[in-house]
N, C-alpha and C positions, 0 to 999 in steps of 0.2 A: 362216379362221385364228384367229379370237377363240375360236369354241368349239371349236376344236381344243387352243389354249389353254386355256381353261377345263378340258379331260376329261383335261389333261397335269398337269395343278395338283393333279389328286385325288391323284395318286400322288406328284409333288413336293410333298407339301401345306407343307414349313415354307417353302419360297420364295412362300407366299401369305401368309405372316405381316408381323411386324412384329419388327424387332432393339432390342432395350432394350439401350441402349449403357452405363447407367450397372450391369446387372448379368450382362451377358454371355452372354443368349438371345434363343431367337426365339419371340416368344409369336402363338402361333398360336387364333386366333378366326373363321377365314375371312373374312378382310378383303380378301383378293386380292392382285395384282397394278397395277400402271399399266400401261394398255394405249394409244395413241392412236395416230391416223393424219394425216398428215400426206400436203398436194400441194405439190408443187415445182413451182416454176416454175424449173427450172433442167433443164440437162443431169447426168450422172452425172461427177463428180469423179474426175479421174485422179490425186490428191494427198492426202495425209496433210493433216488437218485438226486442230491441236491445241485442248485442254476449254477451251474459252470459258468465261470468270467467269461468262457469265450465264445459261449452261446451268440450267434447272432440277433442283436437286437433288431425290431422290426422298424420301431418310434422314426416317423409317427403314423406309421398303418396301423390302423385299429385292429384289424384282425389279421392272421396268418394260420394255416392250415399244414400242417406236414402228416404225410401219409405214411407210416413207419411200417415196410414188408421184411419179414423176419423169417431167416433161412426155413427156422421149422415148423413155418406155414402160417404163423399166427400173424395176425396184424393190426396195431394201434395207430390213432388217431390224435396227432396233438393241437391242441387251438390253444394258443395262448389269444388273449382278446384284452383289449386296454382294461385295467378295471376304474379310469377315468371316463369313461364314457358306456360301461354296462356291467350289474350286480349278477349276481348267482343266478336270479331268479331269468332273468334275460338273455342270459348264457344256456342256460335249460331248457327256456322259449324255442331260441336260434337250434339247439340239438332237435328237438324234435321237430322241427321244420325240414331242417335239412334231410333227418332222416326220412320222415313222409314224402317229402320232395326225389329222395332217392329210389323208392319202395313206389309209390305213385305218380310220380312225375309231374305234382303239384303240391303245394303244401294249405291252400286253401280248405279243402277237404276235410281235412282232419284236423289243422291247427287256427285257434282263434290268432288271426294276423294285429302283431302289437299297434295301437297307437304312437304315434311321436308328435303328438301336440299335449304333453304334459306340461310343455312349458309353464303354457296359462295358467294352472293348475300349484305348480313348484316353480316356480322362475327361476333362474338361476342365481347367487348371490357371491357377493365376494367375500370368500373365508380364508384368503391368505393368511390372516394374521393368526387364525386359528390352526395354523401347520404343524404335526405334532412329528418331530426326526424318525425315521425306522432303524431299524438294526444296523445296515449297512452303511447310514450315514452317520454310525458312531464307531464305525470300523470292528463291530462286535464280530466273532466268528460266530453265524450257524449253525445250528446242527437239529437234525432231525430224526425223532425215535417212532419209532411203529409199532401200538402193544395192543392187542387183540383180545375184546371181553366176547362171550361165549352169550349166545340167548341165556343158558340159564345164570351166568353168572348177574347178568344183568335185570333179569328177574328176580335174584336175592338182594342186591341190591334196592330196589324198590318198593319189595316184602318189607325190607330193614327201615324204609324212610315212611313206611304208609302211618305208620300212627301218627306222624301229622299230616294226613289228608292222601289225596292221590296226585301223584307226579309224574311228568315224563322221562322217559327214557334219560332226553338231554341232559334236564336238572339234574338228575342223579348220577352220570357220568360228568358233568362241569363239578358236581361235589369232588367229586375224587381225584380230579384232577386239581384241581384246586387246593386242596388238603394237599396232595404230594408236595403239590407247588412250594405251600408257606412252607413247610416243616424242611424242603430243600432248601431255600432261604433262612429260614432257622438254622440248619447247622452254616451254612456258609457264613452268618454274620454274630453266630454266640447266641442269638437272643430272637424274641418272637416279633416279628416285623410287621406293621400295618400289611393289609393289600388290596386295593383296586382291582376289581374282576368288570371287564366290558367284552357285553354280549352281542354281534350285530344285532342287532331287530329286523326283523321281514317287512320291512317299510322303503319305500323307495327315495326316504330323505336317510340321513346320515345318524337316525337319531337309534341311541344303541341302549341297552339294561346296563346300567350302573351299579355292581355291590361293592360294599366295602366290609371288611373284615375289620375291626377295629379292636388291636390288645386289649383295651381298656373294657369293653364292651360286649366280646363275643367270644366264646367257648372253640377252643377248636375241635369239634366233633364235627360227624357226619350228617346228622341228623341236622344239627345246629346251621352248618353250611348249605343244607338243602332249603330248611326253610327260609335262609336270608337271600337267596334264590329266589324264590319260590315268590318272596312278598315285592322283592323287587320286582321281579317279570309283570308281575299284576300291579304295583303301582305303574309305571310305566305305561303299561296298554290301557291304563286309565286316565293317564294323563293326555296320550294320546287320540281315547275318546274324545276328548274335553275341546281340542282341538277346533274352532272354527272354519280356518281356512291358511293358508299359505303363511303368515305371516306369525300366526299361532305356533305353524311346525317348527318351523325358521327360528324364533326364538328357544324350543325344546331342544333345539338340535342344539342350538348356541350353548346355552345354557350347560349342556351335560358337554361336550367337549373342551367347554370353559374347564370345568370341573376336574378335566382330565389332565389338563393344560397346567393350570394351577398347584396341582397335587406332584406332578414330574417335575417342574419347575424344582418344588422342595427338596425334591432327593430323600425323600422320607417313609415312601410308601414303595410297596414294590407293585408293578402294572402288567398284568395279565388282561390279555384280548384273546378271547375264545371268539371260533366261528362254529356252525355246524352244517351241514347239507342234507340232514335227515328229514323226510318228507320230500325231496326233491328226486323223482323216480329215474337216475340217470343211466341205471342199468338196466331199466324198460325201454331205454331207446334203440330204436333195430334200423339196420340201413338197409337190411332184406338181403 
Protein backbone atom coordinates (compact mmCIF):
# COMPACT_ATOMS: atom_id res chain seq x y z
CA UNK A 1 0.00 0.00 0.00
CA UNK A 2 2.90 2.66 0.77
CA UNK A 3 4.06 2.32 -2.76
CA UNK A 4 1.11 2.22 -4.18
CA UNK A 5 0.79 5.39 -2.36
CA UNK A 6 3.68 6.68 -3.52
CA UNK A 7 2.81 5.93 -7.77
CA UNK A 8 -0.89 7.70 -6.52
CA UNK A 9 1.14 11.01 -5.36
CA UNK A 10 2.87 11.32 -8.89
CA UNK A 11 -0.45 12.18 -10.32
CA UNK A 12 -1.99 13.85 -7.10
CA UNK A 13 1.33 15.55 -6.65
CA UNK A 14 0.05 18.94 -4.77
CA UNK A 15 -1.50 16.70 -1.92
CA UNK A 16 2.38 15.71 -1.42
CA UNK A 17 3.02 19.38 -0.77
CA UNK A 18 2.85 21.63 2.00
CA UNK A 19 -0.14 24.42 2.56
CA UNK A 20 1.38 28.04 3.40
CA UNK A 21 -1.45 29.28 5.40
CA UNK A 22 -0.33 32.83 5.77
CA UNK A 23 -0.43 33.04 1.71
CA UNK A 24 -3.01 30.70 0.40
CA UNK A 25 -1.09 27.66 -1.58
CA UNK A 26 0.35 24.73 -1.63
CA UNK A 27 3.94 24.78 -2.37
CA UNK A 28 4.93 21.67 -3.64
CA UNK A 29 8.86 20.30 -3.52
CA UNK A 30 8.19 16.68 -3.00
CA UNK A 31 8.17 16.55 0.44
CA UNK A 32 5.36 13.90 0.55
CA UNK A 33 2.83 12.73 2.47
CA UNK A 34 2.61 11.25 6.45
CA UNK A 35 2.32 7.66 6.11
CA UNK A 36 2.33 5.27 9.34
CA UNK A 37 1.14 2.05 10.74
CA UNK A 38 -0.17 1.39 13.55
CA UNK A 39 -1.04 -2.38 15.77
CA UNK A 40 -3.97 -2.34 17.95
CA UNK A 41 -4.33 -4.17 20.55
CA UNK A 42 -7.93 -3.82 20.39
CA UNK A 43 -11.08 -5.20 18.63
CA UNK A 44 -12.65 -3.02 15.70
CA UNK A 45 -15.01 -0.20 17.13
CA UNK A 46 -18.61 -0.24 16.59
CA UNK A 47 -18.97 3.55 17.54
CA UNK A 48 -18.22 7.07 16.54
CA UNK A 49 -15.21 8.21 18.15
CA UNK A 50 -14.74 12.10 18.50
CA UNK A 51 -10.88 14.30 17.54
CA UNK A 52 -9.23 13.93 20.70
CA UNK A 53 -6.97 17.20 21.65
CA UNK A 54 -4.10 15.04 21.50
CA UNK A 55 -4.40 13.74 18.03
CA UNK A 56 -1.38 14.75 16.26
CA UNK A 57 -1.85 17.38 14.11
CA UNK A 58 -0.21 17.09 10.64
CA UNK A 59 -0.60 21.18 9.41
CA UNK A 60 0.79 21.87 7.08
CA UNK A 61 0.97 18.38 5.31
CA UNK A 62 -1.83 18.13 3.28
CA UNK A 63 -2.27 14.72 3.39
CA UNK A 64 -1.41 11.94 6.00
CA UNK A 65 -2.25 8.29 5.87
CA UNK A 66 -2.27 5.84 9.07
CA UNK A 67 -2.79 2.15 8.52
CA UNK A 68 -4.72 0.91 11.60
CA UNK A 69 -4.11 -3.41 11.98
CA UNK A 70 -6.41 -4.69 14.58
CA UNK A 71 -5.61 -7.67 16.89
CA UNK A 72 -8.90 -9.49 15.26
CA UNK A 73 -7.63 -9.25 11.86
CA UNK A 74 -9.48 -6.35 10.56
CA UNK A 75 -8.00 -3.38 9.21
CA UNK A 76 -8.77 0.47 8.61
CA UNK A 77 -7.42 3.07 6.67
CA UNK A 78 -7.35 6.73 8.00
CA UNK A 79 -6.52 9.83 5.56
CA UNK A 80 -7.25 12.88 7.06
CA UNK A 81 -6.59 15.38 4.09
CA UNK A 82 -6.64 19.35 4.42
CA UNK A 83 -10.10 20.26 3.54
CA UNK A 84 -8.37 23.73 2.44
CA UNK A 85 -6.99 22.40 -0.36
CA UNK A 86 -9.46 19.29 -1.60
CA UNK A 87 -13.59 18.65 -1.31
CA UNK A 88 -15.25 15.22 -1.00
CA UNK A 89 -15.39 14.84 -4.43
CA UNK A 90 -11.49 14.88 -4.74
CA UNK A 91 -10.89 12.85 -1.76
CA UNK A 92 -13.03 9.98 -3.61
CA UNK A 93 -11.06 10.77 -6.87
CA UNK A 94 -7.49 10.24 -4.68
CA UNK A 95 -9.39 6.75 -3.10
CA UNK A 96 -9.95 5.12 -6.13
CA UNK A 97 -6.76 5.97 -7.62
CA UNK A 98 -4.95 4.82 -4.84
CA UNK A 99 -6.85 1.81 -4.83
CA UNK A 100 -6.46 0.91 -8.63
CA UNK A 101 -2.99 1.83 -8.25
CA UNK A 102 -2.87 -0.83 -5.39
CA UNK A 103 -4.85 -3.62 -7.38
CA UNK A 104 -2.96 -2.56 -10.73
CA UNK A 105 -0.04 -0.97 -10.12
CA UNK A 106 -1.26 2.13 -12.16
CA UNK A 107 -3.99 4.22 -11.79
CA UNK A 108 -4.26 5.47 -15.37
CA UNK A 109 -6.11 2.64 -16.33
CA UNK A 110 -9.05 2.89 -14.69
CA UNK A 111 -9.01 6.34 -13.15
CA UNK A 112 -9.72 9.60 -15.21
CA UNK A 113 -6.32 11.50 -13.76
CA UNK A 114 -7.68 15.03 -12.32
CA UNK A 115 -6.70 18.34 -13.75
CA UNK A 116 -5.02 21.24 -11.70
CA UNK A 117 -5.25 24.08 -13.93
CA UNK A 118 -8.66 25.12 -12.66
CA UNK A 119 -7.23 27.92 -11.73
CA UNK A 120 -8.03 29.78 -14.97
CA UNK A 121 -11.32 28.60 -14.78
CA UNK A 122 -12.04 29.58 -10.59
CA UNK A 123 -8.95 31.83 -9.57
CA UNK A 124 -8.51 31.90 -6.45
CA UNK A 125 -10.05 35.00 -4.41
CA UNK A 126 -9.62 36.66 -1.17
CA UNK A 127 -12.56 35.84 1.23
CA UNK A 128 -11.08 36.57 4.57
CA UNK A 129 -13.51 38.91 5.51
CA UNK A 130 -16.15 36.39 4.76
CA UNK A 131 -14.82 33.86 7.74
CA UNK A 132 -17.68 32.36 9.53
CA UNK A 133 -16.15 31.01 13.56
CA UNK A 134 -16.69 27.01 13.90
CA UNK A 135 -17.53 25.30 16.96
CA UNK A 136 -14.32 24.99 18.58
CA UNK A 137 -13.52 28.52 18.27
CA UNK A 138 -16.53 29.31 20.51
CA UNK A 139 -15.24 26.91 22.95
CA UNK A 140 -18.63 24.95 22.22
CA UNK A 141 -18.40 21.14 23.50
CA UNK A 142 -19.18 18.47 20.57
CA UNK A 143 -20.86 15.92 20.38
CA UNK A 144 -21.80 13.38 18.03
CA UNK A 145 -25.00 10.99 17.62
CA UNK A 146 -25.43 8.04 15.11
CA UNK A 147 -29.13 7.07 14.30
CA UNK A 148 -29.77 4.68 11.58
CA UNK A 149 -32.93 4.68 8.99
CA UNK A 150 -33.65 1.38 7.45
CA UNK A 151 -34.39 1.28 3.32
CA UNK A 152 -37.87 0.75 4.14
CA UNK A 153 -38.18 3.43 6.62
CA UNK A 154 -36.89 5.70 4.25
CA UNK A 155 -39.00 4.51 1.46
CA UNK A 156 -42.02 5.69 3.83
CA UNK A 157 -40.64 8.48 4.26
CA UNK A 158 -40.78 9.61 0.65
CA UNK A 159 -44.30 7.67 -0.15
CA UNK A 160 -45.20 10.40 2.67
CA UNK A 161 -43.56 13.69 0.76
CA UNK A 162 -44.48 12.31 -3.06
CA UNK A 163 -47.70 14.34 -3.39
CA UNK A 164 -45.60 17.10 -3.88
CA UNK A 165 -43.68 15.77 -6.57
CA UNK A 166 -40.71 13.18 -6.36
CA UNK A 167 -37.70 13.57 -4.09
CA UNK A 168 -34.63 12.29 -3.04
CA UNK A 169 -33.63 10.27 -0.52
CA UNK A 170 -31.29 13.38 0.90
CA UNK A 171 -34.23 15.97 0.89
CA UNK A 172 -36.25 13.73 2.79
CA UNK A 173 -33.81 12.89 5.35
CA UNK A 174 -32.47 16.80 5.73
CA UNK A 175 -36.41 17.21 6.37
CA UNK A 176 -36.29 15.22 9.49
CA UNK A 177 -33.48 16.26 10.50
CA UNK A 178 -34.16 19.46 10.29
CA UNK A 179 -37.78 19.28 11.98
CA UNK A 180 -35.91 17.45 14.99
CA UNK A 181 -33.51 20.35 14.94
CA UNK A 182 -36.20 23.42 15.23
CA UNK A 183 -38.48 21.78 17.60
CA UNK A 184 -34.93 20.92 19.84
CA UNK A 185 -34.34 24.55 19.75
CA UNK A 186 -37.91 25.17 20.59
CA UNK A 187 -37.87 23.50 23.83
CA UNK A 188 -34.49 24.92 24.63
CA UNK A 189 -35.58 28.56 24.21
CA UNK A 190 -39.65 28.51 25.00
CA UNK A 191 -40.61 29.49 21.77
CA UNK A 192 -40.30 28.64 17.75
CA UNK A 193 -37.02 30.00 16.52
CA UNK A 194 -36.13 31.13 12.88
CA UNK A 195 -33.68 28.58 11.01
CA UNK A 196 -31.06 28.79 8.45
CA UNK A 197 -30.45 25.18 6.73
CA UNK A 198 -27.02 25.36 4.43
CA UNK A 199 -26.45 22.53 2.10
CA UNK A 200 -22.98 21.97 0.47
CA UNK A 201 -23.61 22.01 -3.37
CA UNK A 202 -21.58 19.61 -5.53
CA UNK A 203 -19.82 22.44 -7.18
CA UNK A 204 -16.20 22.98 -6.88
CA UNK A 205 -16.63 26.79 -5.56
CA UNK A 206 -18.02 27.43 -2.04
CA UNK A 207 -21.44 28.08 -3.15
CA UNK A 208 -23.99 25.91 -0.91
CA UNK A 209 -28.36 25.71 -0.90
CA UNK A 210 -29.69 28.30 1.39
CA UNK A 211 -33.33 27.44 3.27
CA UNK A 212 -34.73 29.30 5.62
CA UNK A 213 -37.51 28.41 7.94
CA UNK A 214 -39.14 31.48 8.83
CA UNK A 215 -42.04 31.60 12.10
CA UNK A 216 -43.73 34.07 10.33
CA UNK A 217 -44.06 32.25 7.16
CA UNK A 218 -43.79 28.47 7.31
CA UNK A 219 -45.66 25.50 8.76
CA UNK A 220 -43.57 23.17 10.61
CA UNK A 221 -44.46 20.09 8.92
CA UNK A 222 -42.69 17.51 7.03
CA UNK A 223 -44.01 17.90 3.88
CA UNK A 224 -43.88 21.76 4.39
CA UNK A 225 -39.99 21.33 5.08
CA UNK A 226 -39.45 19.11 2.21
CA UNK A 227 -40.78 21.26 -0.37
CA UNK A 228 -38.88 24.42 0.97
CA UNK A 229 -36.02 22.15 0.12
CA UNK A 230 -37.03 20.98 -2.61
CA UNK A 231 -37.48 24.68 -4.30
CA UNK A 232 -34.40 25.82 -2.83
CA UNK A 233 -32.17 23.09 -4.26
CA UNK A 234 -33.79 24.07 -7.87
CA UNK A 235 -33.54 27.74 -7.33
CA UNK A 236 -29.94 27.51 -6.74
CA UNK A 237 -28.85 24.90 -9.57
CA UNK A 238 -30.68 27.71 -11.61
CA UNK A 239 -29.04 30.25 -10.51
CA UNK A 240 -26.07 28.42 -11.07
CA UNK A 241 -27.02 27.76 -14.70
CA UNK A 242 -27.21 31.24 -15.35
CA UNK A 243 -23.80 31.58 -14.44
CA UNK A 244 -21.30 33.00 -17.26
CA UNK A 245 -18.05 32.57 -16.05
CA UNK A 246 -15.77 32.96 -12.93
CA UNK A 247 -16.81 36.04 -11.72
CA UNK A 248 -20.55 35.13 -12.02
CA UNK A 249 -19.75 32.23 -9.40
CA UNK A 250 -17.49 34.44 -7.38
CA UNK A 251 -20.39 36.68 -6.69
CA UNK A 252 -23.12 33.62 -5.88
CA UNK A 253 -20.81 32.36 -3.58
CA UNK A 254 -20.33 36.02 -2.12
CA UNK A 255 -23.68 36.58 -2.05
CA UNK A 256 -25.02 33.44 -0.17
CA UNK A 257 -22.16 33.42 2.48
CA UNK A 258 -22.85 37.20 2.89
CA UNK A 259 -26.17 35.88 3.72
CA UNK A 260 -24.92 33.52 6.33
CA UNK A 261 -22.65 35.92 7.64
CA UNK A 262 -25.28 38.52 8.21
CA UNK A 263 -27.97 36.25 9.80
CA UNK A 264 -25.22 34.85 12.70
CA UNK A 265 -24.10 38.13 13.17
CA UNK A 266 -27.87 38.71 14.69
CA UNK A 267 -27.98 36.07 16.94
CA UNK A 268 -31.51 35.46 15.80
CA UNK A 269 -31.65 32.55 13.78
CA UNK A 270 -30.43 29.23 14.59
CA UNK A 271 -27.72 27.90 11.68
CA UNK A 272 -27.68 24.42 10.54
CA UNK A 273 -24.91 23.11 7.85
CA UNK A 274 -25.86 19.79 6.51
CA UNK A 275 -23.33 17.72 4.31
CA UNK A 276 -24.08 14.47 2.60
CA UNK A 277 -21.85 11.85 0.70
CA UNK A 278 -24.66 9.92 -1.02
CA UNK A 279 -23.83 9.19 -4.46
CA UNK A 280 -20.27 9.09 -3.79
CA UNK A 281 -19.43 5.16 -4.00
CA UNK A 282 -16.69 4.86 -1.11
CA UNK A 283 -17.49 1.43 -0.29
CA UNK A 284 -16.97 0.32 -4.00
CA UNK A 285 -13.35 1.07 -3.35
CA UNK A 286 -11.26 -2.27 -3.21
CA UNK A 287 -7.34 -2.22 -2.62
CA UNK A 288 -7.58 -5.89 -3.83
Amino acid sequence: MENSLSETLITFYPLAGRFIEDRNFVDFNDQGAEYLIAQLEAELWNRFILFAKEVVAFSPTVLAVQLNMFDCGGLAIGVPLSHKVADGFVIFTFFQAWAAACRFGNTTEVVTCPSFKMGSLLPARDTDKLKILVPEEYGVTMVTKRFVFDELAISTLKAKAKAIGEVSRVVVMTAVLWKARILAVQAKHGLLWPSLLNISYNLQGKTGVIAQFKTSECKLDFNDLVALLGNSIRETAADCLKTEDADDLFTLMISSMTEIHEILEKNETDICVFTSVCGFPYYEVDFG
